[in-house]
Backbone as a chain_set.jsonl record, in Angstrom:
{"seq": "XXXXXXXXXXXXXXXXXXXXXXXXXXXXXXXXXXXXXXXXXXXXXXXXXXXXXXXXXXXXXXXXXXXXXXXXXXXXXXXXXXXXXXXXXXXXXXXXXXXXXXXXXXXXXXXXXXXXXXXXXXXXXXXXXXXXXXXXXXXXXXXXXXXXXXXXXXXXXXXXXXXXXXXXXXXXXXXXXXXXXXXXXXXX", "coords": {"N": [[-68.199, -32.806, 30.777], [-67.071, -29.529, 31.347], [-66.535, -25.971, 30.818], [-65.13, -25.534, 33.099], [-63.669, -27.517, 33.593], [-62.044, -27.769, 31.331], [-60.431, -25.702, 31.14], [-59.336, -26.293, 33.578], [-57.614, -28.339, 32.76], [-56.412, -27.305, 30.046], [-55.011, -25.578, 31.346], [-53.104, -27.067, 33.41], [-51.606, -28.271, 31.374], [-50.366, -26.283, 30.25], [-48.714, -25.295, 31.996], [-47.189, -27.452, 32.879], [-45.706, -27.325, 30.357], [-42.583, -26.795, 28.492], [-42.315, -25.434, 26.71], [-44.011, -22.719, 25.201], [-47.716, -23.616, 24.076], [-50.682, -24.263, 22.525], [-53.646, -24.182, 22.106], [-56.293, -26.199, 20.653], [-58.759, -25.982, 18.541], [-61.25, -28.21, 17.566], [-63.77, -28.811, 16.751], [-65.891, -30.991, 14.857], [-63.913, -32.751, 15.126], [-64.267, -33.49, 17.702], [-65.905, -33.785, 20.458], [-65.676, -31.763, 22.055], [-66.144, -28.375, 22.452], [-64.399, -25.675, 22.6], [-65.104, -22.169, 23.816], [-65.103, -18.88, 23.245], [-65.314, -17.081, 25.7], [-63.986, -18.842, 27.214], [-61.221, -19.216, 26.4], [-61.115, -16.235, 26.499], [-60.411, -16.557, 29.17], [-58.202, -18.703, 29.497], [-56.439, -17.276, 27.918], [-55.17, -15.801, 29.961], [-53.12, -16.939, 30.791], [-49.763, -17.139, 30.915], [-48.553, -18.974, 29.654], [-49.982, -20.106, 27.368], [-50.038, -19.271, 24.352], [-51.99, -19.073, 21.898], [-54.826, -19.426, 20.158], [-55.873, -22.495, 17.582], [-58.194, -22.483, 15.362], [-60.029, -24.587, 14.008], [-62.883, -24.535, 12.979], [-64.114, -23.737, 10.82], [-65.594, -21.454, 11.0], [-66.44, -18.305, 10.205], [-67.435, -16.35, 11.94], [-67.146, -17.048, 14.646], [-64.378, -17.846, 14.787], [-63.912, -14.777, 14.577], [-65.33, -14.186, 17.189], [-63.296, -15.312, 18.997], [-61.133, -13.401, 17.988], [-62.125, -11.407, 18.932], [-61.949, -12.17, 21.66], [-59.785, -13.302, 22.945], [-56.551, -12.285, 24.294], [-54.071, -9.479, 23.442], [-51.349, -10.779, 22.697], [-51.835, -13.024, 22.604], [-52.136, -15.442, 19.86], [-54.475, -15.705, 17.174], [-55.149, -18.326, 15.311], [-56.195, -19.414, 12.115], [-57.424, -23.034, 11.393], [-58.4, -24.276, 8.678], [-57.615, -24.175, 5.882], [-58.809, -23.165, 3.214], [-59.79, -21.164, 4.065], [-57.781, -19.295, 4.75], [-57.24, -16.883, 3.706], [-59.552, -15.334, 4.284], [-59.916, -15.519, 6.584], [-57.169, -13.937, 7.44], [-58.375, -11.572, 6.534], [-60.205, -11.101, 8.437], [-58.96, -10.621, 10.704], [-57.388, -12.615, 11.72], [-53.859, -13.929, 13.056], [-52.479, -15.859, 11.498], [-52.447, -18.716, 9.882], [-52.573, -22.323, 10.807], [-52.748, -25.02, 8.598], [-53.101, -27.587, 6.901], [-53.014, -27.719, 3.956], [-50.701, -26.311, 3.737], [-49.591, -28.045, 3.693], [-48.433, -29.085, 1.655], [-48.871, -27.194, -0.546], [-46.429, -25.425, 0.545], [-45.262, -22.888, -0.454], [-47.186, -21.484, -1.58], [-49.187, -21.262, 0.41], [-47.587, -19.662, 2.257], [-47.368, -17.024, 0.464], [-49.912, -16.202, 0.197], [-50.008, -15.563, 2.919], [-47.919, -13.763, 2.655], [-48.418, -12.239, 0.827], [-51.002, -10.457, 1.517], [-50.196, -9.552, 4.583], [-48.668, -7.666, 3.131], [-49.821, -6.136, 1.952], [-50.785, -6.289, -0.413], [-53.209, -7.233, -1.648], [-55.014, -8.363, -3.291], [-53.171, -9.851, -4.732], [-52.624, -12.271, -3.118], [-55.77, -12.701, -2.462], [-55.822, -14.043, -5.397], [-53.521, -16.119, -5.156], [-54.829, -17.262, -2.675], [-57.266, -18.563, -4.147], [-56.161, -19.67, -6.168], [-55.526, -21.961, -4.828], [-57.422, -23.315, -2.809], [-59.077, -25.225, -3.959], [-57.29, -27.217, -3.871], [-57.681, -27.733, -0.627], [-60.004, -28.26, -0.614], [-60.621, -30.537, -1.681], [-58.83, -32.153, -1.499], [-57.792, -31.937, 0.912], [-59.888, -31.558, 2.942], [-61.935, -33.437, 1.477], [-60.588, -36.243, 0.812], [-58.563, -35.942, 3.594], [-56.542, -37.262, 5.957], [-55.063, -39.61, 3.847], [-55.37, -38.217, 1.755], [-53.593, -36.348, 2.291], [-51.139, -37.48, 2.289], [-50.917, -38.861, 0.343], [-50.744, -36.873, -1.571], [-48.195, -35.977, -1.172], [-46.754, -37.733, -1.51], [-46.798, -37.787, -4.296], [-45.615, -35.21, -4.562], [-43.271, -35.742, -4.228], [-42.223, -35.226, -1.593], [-41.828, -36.615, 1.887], [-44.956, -38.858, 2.474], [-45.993, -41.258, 2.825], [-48.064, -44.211, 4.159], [-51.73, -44.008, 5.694], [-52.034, -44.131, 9.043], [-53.854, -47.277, 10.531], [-56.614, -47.425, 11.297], [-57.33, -45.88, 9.469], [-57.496, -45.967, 5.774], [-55.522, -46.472, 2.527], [-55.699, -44.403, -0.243], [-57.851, -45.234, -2.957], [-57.445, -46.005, -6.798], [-59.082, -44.559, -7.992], [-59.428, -41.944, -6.148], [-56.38, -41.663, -5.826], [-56.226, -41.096, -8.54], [-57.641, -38.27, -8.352], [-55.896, -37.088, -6.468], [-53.734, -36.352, -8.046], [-54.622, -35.258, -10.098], [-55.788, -32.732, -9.234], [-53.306, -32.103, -8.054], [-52.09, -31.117, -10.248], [-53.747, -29.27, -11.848], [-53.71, -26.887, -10.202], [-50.949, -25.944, -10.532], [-48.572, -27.639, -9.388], [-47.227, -29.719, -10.25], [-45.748, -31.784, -12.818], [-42.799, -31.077, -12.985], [-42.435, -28.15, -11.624], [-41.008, -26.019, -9.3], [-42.649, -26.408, -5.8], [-41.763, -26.213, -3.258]], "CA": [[-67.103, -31.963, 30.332], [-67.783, -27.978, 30.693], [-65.819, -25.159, 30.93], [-64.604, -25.318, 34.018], [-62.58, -28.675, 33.334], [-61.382, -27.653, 29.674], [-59.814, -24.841, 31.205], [-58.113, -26.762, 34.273], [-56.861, -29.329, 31.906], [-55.217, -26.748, 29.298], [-53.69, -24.792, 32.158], [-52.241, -27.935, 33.778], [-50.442, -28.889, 30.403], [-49.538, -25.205, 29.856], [-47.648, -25.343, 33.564], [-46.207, -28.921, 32.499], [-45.01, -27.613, 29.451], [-41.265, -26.088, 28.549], [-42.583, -24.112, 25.528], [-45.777, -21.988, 24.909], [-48.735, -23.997, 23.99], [-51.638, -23.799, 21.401], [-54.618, -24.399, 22.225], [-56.606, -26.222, 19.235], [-60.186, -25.925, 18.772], [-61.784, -28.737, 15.771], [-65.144, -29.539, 16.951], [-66.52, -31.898, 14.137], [-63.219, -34.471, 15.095], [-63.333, -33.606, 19.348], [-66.774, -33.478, 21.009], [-66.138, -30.332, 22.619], [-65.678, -27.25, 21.629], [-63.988, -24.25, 23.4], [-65.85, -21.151, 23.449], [-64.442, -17.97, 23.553], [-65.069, -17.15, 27.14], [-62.407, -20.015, 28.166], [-60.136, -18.901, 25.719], [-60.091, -15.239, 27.258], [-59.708, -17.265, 30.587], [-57.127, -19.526, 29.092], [-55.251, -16.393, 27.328], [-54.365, -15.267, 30.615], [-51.815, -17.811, 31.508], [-48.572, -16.607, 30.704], [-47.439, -20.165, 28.725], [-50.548, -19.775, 26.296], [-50.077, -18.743, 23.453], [-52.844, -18.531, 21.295], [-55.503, -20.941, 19.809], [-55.988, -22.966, 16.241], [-59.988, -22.684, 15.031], [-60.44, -25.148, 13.044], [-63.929, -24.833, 12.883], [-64.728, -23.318, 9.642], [-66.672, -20.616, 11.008], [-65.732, -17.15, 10.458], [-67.951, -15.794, 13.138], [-66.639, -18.12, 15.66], [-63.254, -17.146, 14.654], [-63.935, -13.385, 15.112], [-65.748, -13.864, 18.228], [-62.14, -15.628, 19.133], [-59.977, -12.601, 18.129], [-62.587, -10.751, 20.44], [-61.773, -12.483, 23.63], [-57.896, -13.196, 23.15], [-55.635, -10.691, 24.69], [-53.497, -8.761, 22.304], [-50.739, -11.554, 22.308], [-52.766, -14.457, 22.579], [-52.636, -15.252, 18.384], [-55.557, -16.296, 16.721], [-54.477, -19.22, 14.132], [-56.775, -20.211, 11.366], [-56.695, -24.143, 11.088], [-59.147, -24.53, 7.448], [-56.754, -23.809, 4.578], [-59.69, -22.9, 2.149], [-60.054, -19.98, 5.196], [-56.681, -18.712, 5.434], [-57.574, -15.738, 3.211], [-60.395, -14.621, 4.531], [-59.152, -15.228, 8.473], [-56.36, -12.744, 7.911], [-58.823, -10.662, 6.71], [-60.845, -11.097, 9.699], [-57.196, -10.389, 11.651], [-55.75, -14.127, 12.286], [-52.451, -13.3, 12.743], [-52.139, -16.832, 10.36], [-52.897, -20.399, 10.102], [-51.654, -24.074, 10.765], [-52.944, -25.354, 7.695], [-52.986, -28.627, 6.531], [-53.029, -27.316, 2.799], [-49.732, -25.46, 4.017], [-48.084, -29.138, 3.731], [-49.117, -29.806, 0.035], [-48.513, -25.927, -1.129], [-46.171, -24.872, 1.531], [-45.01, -21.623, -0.949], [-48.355, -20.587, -2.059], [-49.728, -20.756, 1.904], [-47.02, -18.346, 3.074], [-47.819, -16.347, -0.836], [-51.015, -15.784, 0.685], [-49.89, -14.742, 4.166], [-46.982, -12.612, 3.248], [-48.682, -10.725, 0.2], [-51.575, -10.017, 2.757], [-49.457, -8.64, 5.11], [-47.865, -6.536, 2.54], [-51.165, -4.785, 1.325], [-51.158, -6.718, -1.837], [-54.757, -8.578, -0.999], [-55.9, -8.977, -5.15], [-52.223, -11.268, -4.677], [-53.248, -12.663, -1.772], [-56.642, -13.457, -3.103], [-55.224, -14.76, -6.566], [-53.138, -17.196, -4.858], [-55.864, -18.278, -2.616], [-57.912, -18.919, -5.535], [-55.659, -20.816, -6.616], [-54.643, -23.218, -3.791], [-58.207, -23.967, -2.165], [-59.353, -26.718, -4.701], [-56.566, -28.618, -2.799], [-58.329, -27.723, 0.338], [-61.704, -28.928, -0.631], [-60.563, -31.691, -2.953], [-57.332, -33.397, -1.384], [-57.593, -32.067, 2.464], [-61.461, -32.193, 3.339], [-62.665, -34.813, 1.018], [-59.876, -37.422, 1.22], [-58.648, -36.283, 4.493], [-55.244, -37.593, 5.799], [-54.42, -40.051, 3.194], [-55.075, -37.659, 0.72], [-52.643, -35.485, 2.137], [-50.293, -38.233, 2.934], [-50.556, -39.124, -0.958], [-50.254, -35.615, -2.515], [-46.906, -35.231, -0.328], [-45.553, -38.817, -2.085], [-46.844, -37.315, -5.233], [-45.136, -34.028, -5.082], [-41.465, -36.329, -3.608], [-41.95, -35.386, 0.085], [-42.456, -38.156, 2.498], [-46.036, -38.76, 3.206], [-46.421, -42.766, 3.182], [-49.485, -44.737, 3.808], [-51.843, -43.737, 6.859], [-51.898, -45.405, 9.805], [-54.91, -47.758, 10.701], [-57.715, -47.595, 11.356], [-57.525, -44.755, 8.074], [-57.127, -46.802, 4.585], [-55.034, -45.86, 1.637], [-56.779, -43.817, -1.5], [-57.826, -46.536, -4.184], [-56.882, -45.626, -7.847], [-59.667, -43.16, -8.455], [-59.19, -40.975, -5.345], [-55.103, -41.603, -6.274], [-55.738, -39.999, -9.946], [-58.206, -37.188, -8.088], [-55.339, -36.038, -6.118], [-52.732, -35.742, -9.613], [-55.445, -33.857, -11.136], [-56.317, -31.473, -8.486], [-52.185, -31.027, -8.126], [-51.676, -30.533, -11.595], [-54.826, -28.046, -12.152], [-52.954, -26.288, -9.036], [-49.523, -25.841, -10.979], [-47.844, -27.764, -8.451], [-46.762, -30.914, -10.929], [-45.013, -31.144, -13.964], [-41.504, -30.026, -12.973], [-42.598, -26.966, -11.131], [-40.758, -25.566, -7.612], [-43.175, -26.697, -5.33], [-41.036, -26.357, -1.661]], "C": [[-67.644, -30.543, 30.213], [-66.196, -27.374, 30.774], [-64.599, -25.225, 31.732], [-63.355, -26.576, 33.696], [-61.748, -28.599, 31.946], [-60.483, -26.686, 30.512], [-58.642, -25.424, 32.77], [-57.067, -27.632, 33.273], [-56.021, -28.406, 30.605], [-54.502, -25.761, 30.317], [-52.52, -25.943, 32.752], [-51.235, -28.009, 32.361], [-49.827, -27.621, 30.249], [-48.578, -25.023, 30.901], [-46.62, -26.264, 33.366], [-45.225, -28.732, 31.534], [-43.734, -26.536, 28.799], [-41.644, -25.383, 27.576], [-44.197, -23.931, 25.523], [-47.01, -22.955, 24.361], [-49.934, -23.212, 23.067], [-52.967, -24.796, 21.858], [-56.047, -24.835, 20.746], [-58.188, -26.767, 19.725], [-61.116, -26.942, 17.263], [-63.097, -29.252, 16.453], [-65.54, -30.249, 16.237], [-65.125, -32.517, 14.355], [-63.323, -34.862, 16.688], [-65.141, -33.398, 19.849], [-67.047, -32.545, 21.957], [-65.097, -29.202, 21.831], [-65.278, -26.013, 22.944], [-64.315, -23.213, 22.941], [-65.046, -19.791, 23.916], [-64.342, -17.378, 24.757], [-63.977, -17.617, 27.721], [-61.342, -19.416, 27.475], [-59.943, -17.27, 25.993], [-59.746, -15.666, 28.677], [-58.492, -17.654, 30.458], [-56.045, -17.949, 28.915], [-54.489, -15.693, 28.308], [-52.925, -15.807, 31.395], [-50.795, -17.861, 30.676], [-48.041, -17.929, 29.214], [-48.633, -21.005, 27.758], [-50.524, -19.155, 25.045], [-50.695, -18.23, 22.038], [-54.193, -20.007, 20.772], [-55.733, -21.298, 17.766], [-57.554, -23.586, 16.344], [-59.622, -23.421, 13.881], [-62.363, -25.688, 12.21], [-64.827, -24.528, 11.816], [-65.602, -22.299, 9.615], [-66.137, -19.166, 11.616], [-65.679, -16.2, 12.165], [-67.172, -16.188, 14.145], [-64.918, -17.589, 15.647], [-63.059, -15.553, 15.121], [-64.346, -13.032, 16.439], [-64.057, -14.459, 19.398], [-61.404, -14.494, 19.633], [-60.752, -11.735, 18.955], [-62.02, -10.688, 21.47], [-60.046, -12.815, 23.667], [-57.311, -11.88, 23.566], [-54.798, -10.257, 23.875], [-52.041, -10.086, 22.086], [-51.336, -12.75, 22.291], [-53.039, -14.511, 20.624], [-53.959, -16.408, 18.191], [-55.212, -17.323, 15.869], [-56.033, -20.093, 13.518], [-56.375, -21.14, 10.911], [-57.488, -24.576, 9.578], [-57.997, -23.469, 6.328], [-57.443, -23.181, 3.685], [-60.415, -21.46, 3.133], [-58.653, -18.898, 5.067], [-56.889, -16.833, 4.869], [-58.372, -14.735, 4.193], [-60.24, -14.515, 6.617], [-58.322, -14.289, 8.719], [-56.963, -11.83, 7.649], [-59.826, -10.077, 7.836], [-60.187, -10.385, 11.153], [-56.957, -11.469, 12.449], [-54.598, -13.633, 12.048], [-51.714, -14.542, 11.851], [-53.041, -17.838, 10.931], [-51.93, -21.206, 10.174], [-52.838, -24.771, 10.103], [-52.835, -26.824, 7.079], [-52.583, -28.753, 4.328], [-51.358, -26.734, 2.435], [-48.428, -27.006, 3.57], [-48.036, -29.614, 2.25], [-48.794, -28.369, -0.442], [-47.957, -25.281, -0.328], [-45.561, -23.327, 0.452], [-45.95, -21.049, -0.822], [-49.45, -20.808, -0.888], [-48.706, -19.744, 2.403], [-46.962, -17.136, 1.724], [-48.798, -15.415, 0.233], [-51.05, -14.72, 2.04], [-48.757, -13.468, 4.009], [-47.368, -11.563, 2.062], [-49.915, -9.66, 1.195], [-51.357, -9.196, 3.519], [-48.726, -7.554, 4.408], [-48.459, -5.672, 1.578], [-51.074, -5.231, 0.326], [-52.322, -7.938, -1.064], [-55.239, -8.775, -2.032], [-54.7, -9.849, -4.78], [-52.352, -11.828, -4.446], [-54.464, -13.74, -2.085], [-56.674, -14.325, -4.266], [-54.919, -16.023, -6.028], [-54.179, -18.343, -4.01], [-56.725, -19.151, -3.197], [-57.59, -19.768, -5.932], [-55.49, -21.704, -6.379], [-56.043, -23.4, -3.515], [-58.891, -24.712, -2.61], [-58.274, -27.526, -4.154], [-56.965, -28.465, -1.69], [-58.99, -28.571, 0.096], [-61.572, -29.925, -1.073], [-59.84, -32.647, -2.2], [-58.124, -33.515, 0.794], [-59.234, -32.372, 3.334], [-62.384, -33.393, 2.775], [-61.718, -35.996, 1.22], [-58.967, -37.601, 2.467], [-57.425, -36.434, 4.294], [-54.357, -38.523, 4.607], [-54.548, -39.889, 2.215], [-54.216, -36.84, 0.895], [-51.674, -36.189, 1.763], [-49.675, -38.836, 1.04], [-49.864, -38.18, -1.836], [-48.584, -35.6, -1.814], [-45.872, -35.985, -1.306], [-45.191, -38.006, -3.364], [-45.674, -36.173, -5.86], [-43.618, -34.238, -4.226], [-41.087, -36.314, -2.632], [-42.49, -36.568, 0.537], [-43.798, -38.032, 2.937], [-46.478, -40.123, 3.754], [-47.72, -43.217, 3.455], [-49.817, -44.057, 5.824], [-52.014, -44.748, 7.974], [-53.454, -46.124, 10.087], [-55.68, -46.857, 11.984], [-57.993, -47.057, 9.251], [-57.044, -46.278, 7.056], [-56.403, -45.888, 3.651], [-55.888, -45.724, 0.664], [-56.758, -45.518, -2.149], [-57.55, -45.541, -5.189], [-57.701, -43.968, -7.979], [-59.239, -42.182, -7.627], [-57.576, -40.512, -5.705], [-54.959, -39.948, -7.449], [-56.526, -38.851, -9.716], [-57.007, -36.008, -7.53], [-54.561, -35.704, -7.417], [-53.728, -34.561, -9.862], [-55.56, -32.824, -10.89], [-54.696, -30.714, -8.299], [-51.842, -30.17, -9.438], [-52.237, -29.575, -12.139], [-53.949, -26.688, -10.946], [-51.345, -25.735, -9.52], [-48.55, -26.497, -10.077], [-47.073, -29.371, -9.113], [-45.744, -30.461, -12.021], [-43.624, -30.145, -14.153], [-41.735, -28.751, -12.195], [-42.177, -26.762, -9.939], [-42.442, -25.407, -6.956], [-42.747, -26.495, -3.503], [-40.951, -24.719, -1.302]], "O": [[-68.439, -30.219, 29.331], [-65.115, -27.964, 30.79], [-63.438, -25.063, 31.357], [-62.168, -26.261, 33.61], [-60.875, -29.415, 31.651], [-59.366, -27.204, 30.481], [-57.485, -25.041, 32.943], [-55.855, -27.435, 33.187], [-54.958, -28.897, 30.224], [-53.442, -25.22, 30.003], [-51.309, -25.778, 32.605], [-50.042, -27.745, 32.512], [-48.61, -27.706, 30.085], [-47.509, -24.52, 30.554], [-45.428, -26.05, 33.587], [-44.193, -29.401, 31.471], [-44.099, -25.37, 28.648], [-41.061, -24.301, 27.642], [-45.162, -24.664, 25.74], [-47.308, -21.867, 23.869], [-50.086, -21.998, 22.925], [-53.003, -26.027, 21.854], [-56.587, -23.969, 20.057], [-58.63, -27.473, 20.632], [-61.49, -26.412, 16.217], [-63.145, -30.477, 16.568], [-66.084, -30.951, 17.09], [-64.992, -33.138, 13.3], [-62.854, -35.899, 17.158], [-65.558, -32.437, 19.203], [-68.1, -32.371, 22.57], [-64.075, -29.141, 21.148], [-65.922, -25.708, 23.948], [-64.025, -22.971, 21.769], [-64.409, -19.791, 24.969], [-63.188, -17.058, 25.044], [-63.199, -17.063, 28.498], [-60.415, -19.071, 28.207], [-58.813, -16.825, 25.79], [-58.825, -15.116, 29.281], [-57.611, -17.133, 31.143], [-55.117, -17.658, 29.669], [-53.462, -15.079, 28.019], [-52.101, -15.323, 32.171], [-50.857, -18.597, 29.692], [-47.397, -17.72, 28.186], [-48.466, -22.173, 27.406], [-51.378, -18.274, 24.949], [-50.23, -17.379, 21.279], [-54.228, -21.196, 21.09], [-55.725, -20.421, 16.901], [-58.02, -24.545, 16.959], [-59.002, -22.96, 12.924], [-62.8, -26.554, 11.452], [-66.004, -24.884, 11.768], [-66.315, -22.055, 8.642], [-65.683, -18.854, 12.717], [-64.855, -15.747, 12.96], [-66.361, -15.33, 14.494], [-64.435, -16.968, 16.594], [-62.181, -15.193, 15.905], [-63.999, -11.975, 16.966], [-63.877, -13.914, 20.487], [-61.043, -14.277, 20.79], [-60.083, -11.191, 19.833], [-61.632, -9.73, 22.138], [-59.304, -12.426, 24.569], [-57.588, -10.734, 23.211], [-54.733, -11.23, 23.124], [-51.819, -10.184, 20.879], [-50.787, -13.493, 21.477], [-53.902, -13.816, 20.087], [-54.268, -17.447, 18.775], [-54.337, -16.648, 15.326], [-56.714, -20.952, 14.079], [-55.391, -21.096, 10.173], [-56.923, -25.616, 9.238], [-57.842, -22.251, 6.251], [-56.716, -22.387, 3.088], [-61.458, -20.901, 2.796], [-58.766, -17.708, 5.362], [-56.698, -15.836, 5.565], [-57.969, -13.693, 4.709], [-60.441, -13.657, 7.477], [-58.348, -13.685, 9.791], [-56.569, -10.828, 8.245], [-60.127, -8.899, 8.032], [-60.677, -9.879, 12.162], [-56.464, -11.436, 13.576], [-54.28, -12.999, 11.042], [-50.55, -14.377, 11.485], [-53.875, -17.904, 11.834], [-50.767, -21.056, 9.8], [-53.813, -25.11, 10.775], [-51.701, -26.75, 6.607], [-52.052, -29.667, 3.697], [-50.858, -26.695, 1.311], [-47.225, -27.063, 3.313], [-47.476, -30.667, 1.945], [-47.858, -28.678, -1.179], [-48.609, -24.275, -0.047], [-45.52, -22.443, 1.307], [-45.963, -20.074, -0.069], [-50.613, -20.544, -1.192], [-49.219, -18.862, 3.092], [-46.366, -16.134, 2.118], [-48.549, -14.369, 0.832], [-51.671, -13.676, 2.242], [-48.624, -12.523, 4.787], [-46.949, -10.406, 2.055], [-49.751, -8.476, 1.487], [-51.972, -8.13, 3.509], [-48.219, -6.621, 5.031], [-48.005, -4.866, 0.766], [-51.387, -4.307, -0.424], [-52.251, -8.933, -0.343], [-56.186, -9.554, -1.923], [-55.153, -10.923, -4.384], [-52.369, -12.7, -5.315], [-54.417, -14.969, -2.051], [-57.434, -15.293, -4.263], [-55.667, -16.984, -6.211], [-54.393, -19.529, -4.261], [-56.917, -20.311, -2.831], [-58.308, -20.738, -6.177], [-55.265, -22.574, -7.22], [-56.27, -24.069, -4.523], [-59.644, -25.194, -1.764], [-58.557, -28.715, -4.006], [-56.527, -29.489, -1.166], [-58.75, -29.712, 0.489], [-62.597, -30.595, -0.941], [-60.146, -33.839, -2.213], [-58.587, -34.396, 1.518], [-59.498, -33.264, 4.14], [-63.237, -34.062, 3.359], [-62.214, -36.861, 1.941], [-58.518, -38.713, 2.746], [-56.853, -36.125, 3.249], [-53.168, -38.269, 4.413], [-54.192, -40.722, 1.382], [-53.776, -36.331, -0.136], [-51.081, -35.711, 0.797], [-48.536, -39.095, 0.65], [-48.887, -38.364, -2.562], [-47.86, -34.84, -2.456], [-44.82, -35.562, -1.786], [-44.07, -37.604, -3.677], [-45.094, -36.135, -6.945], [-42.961, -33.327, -3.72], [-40.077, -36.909, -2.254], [-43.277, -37.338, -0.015], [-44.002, -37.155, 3.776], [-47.127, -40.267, 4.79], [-48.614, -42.549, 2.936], [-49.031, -43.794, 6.734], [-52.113, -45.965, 7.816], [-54.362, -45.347, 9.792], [-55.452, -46.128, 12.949], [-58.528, -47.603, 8.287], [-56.468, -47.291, 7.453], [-56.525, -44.672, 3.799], [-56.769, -46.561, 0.468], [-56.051, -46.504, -1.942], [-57.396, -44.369, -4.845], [-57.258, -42.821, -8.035], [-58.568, -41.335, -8.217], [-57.328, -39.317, -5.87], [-54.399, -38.852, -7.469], [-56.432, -38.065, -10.659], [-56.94, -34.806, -7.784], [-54.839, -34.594, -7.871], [-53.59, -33.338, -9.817], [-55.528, -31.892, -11.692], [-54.503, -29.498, -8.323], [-51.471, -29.006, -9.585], [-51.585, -28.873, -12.911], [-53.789, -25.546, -11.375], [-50.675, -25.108, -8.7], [-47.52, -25.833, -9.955], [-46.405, -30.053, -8.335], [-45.147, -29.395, -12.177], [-43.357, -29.167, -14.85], [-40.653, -28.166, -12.248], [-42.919, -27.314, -9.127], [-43.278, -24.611, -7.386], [-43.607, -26.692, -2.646], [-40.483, -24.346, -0.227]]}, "num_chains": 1, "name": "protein.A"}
């Protein structure tokens, strides 16, 4: 697998496909990684539209908004990032954190954008103990729990994945409730 075949294989689907395309980059779940090179290759095909780093690494991210062409968006995929990616200039994220605090992920992005960045940072502050806690340590069926938790549908995950046991259960409450996101509180 190099270059050369990452980049036929996301142009074919971008040709195949009736809307724009995202190109998503998670190296620790995909054994390859797309390097910014391909992705100013990639950015030139019209029904590209930008890529999602999920790789946790700023650099890597910046060397990104390097090689993208001015519409080609950058999208930070680490929630416990989103801050510091728009300060980098992601034009946002697809967030996994975003589905568990979907207010206080677009908080973040729209005080940001609106030159309030102590807001910005506040709220981050606030939200990325459900990053680190719910979405990187327990993973999908800690999201899948916090969602039941907080009345959206999340249900159990599918196999292979297992459902939390009690402790991980009463880790996510805690981490929502330290989060203000329990206890009666607009949460949507």
């Amino acid at each position: 697998m190099d270059a050369e075949a990452l980049r036929r294989h996301f142009e074919s689907l971008a040709d195949a496909s009736p809307l724009p395309i995202i190109v998503y980059n998670i190296p620790q779940f995909v054994p390859v990684e797309i390097a910014p090179g391909l992705l100013a290759e990639l950015g030139t095909h019209p029904n590209i539209a930008g890529v999602k780093d999920t790789s946790g690494d700023l650099k890597l991210l910046g060397a990104f908004l390097d090689a993208a062409r001015a519409d080609c968006r950058v999208l930070v995929g680490w929630g416990a990032l989103l801050y510091a990616a728009l300060e980098t200039g992601a034009a946002g994220g697809i967030v996994a954190m975003g589905c568990i605090a979907p207010r206080q992920s677009v908080e973040v992005y729209e005080h940001f954008r609106a030159g309030a960045v102590g807001k910005a940072g506040g709220v981050q502050r606030k939200i990325t103990p459900l990053d680190k806690k719910i979405v990187r340590e327990l993973g999908v069926a800690g999201v899948k729990y916090a969602l039941d938790v907080l009345g959206y549908v999340g249900g159990e995950p599918r196999p292979p994945l297992r459902p939390l046991d009690d402790r991980a259960r009463a880790q996510v409450r805690d981490e929502l409730a330290r989060a203000g996101l329990l206890a009666g509180e607009d949460h949507g």
